[in-house]
C-alpha positions in Angstrom: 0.0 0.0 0.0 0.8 3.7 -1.0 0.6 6.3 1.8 0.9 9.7 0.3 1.2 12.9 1.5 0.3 15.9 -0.3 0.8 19.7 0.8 -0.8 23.0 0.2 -1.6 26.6 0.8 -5.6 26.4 1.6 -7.8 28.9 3.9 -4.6 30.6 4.7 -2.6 28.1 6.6 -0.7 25.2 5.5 -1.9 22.1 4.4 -0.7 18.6 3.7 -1.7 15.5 1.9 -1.2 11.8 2.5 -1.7 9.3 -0.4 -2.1 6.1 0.1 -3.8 7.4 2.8 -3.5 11.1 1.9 -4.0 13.1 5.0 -4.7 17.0 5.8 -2.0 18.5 7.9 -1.9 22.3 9.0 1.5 22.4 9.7 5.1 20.3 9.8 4.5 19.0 13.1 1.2 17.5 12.9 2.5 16.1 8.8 5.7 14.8 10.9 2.9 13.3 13.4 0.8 11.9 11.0 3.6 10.4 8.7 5.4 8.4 11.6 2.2 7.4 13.1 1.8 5.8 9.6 4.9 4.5 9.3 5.0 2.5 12.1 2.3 0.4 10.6 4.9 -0.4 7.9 2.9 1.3 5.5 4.6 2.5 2.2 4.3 6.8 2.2 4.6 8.8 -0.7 4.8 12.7 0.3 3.4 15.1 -2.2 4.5 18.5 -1.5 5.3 21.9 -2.8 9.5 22.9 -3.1 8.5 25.9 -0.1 8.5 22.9 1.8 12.2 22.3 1.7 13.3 25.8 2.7 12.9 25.8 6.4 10.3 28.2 7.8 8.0 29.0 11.1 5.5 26.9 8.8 8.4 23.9 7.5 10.9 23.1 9.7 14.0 21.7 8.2 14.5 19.5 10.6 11.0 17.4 10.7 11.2 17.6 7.0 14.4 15.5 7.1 12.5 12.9 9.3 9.5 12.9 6.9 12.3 12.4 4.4 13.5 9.3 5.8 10.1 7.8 6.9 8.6 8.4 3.2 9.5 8.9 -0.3 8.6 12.2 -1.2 8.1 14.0 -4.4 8.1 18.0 -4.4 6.4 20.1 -7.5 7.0 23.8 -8.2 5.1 26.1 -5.7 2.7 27.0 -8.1 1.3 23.7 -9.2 -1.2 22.4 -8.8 -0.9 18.8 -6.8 -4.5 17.5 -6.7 -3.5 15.6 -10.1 -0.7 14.2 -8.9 -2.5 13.0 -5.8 -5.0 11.3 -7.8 -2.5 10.1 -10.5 -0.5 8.2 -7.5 -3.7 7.0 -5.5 -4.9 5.1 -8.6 -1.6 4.5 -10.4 -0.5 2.5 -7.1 -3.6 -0.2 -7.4 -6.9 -0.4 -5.8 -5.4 -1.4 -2.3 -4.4 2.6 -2.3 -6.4 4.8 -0.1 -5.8 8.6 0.9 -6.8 10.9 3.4 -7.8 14.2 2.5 -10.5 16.7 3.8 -10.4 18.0 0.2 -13.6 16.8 -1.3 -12.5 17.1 -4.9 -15.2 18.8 -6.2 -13.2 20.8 -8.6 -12.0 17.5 -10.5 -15.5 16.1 -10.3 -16.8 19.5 -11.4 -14.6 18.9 -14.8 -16.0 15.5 -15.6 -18.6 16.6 -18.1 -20.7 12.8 -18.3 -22.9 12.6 -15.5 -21.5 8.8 -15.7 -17.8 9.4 -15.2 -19.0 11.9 -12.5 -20.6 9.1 -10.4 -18.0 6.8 -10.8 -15.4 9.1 -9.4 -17.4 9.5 -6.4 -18.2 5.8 -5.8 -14.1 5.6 -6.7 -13.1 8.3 -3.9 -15.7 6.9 -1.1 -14.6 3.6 -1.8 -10.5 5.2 -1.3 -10.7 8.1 0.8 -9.7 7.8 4.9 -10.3 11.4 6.7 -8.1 12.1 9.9 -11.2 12.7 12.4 -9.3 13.7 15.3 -5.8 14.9 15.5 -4.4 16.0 19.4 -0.9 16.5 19.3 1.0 13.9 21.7 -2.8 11.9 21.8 -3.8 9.0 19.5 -5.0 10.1 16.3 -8.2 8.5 14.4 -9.2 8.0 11.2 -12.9 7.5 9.5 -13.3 3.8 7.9 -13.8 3.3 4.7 -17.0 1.3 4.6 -16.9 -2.4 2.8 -20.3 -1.4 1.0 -21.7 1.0 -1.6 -24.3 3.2 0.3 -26.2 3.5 -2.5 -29.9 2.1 -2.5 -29.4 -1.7 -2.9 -32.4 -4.2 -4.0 -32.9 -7.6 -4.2 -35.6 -10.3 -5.4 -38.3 -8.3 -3.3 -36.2 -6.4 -0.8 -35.1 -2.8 -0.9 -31.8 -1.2 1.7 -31.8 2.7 1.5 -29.3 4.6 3.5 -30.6 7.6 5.2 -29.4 10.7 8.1 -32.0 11.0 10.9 -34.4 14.0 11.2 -31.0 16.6 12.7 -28.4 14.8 12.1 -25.6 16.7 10.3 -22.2 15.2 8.4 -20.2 16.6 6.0 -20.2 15.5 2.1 -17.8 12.9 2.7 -19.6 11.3 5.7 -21.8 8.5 4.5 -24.9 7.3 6.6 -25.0 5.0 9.0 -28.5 4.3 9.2 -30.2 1.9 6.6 -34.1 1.6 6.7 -35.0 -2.3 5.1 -37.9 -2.6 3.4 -39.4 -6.2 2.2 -42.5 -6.6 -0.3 -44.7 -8.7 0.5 -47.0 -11.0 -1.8 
């Protein structure tokens, strides 16, 4: 498996990417945090980042970009690319087993797809790839949504009908899926 890490300059702080599992980070030490907490599950890291990266700032510390260096391979564009592609391009160019974590929700690329088709598959694809770091408290564990094993998607059989819904209140965010399923059976 492919753990990536992709970086960039969102909402005004800085952010980084895991591939793989591709992971938000708002700055050095929580990427540095993230990165070895994946790497001690022997999982295989790519780091996408920007060049900025590698200067040293308040932001980037040379010093836990060295360790991030040595924990993951990492692979730095010019500042003013964009690295969305090459977060996709390495999620799905490294095999189905490859998930990332990302709070980006990709609507942009999605946006592009002009066949309402391709545009559904690409969301079944990220749901089915995309892990989101849920809580992160430096020094504390750090956890990370599942990736359900099913499509929620209306699914039918013979004469039976499973349709995922939110109850009445209930907010989530456009990556959340539901949790509830409401079953219905016909009856002859």
């Amino acid at each position: 498996m492919y753990t990536c890490l992709r970086t960039c300059r969102k909402l005004m702080t800085s952010l980084a990417k895991l591939v793989g599992k591709c992971i938000v980070v708002r700055n050095v030490g929580m990427l540095l945090d993230v990165v070895s907490h994946l790497a001690r599950q022997n999982l295989r890291l790519l780091v996408l980042g920007r060049k900025h990266m590698l200067r040293g700032t308040t932001s980037w510390n040379k010093g836990h970009m060295a360790v991030i260096q040595k924990c993951a391979d990492c692979f730095f564009t010019e500042n003013i690319s964009e690295d969305d592609p090459f977060l996709l391009y390495a999620t799905m160019h490294s095999g189905n087993h490859c998930k990332f974590l990302s709070r980006d929700l990709m609507r942009d690329h999605k946006a592009c797809l002009s066949d309402k088709n391709a545009r559904r598959l690409f969301f079944k694809w990220q749901r089915g790839h995309q892990l989101v770091l849920s809580r992160y408290n430096p020094g504390y564990k750090m956890k990370f949504e599942s990736i359900p094993k099913y499509d929620t998607i209306v699914q039918t059989t013979n004469n039976t009908w499973h349709i995922p819904y939110d109850e009445e209140g209930v907010e989530r965010c456009s990556y959340e899926i539901p949790r509830k399923w409401l079953c219905l059976q016909r009856h002859n």
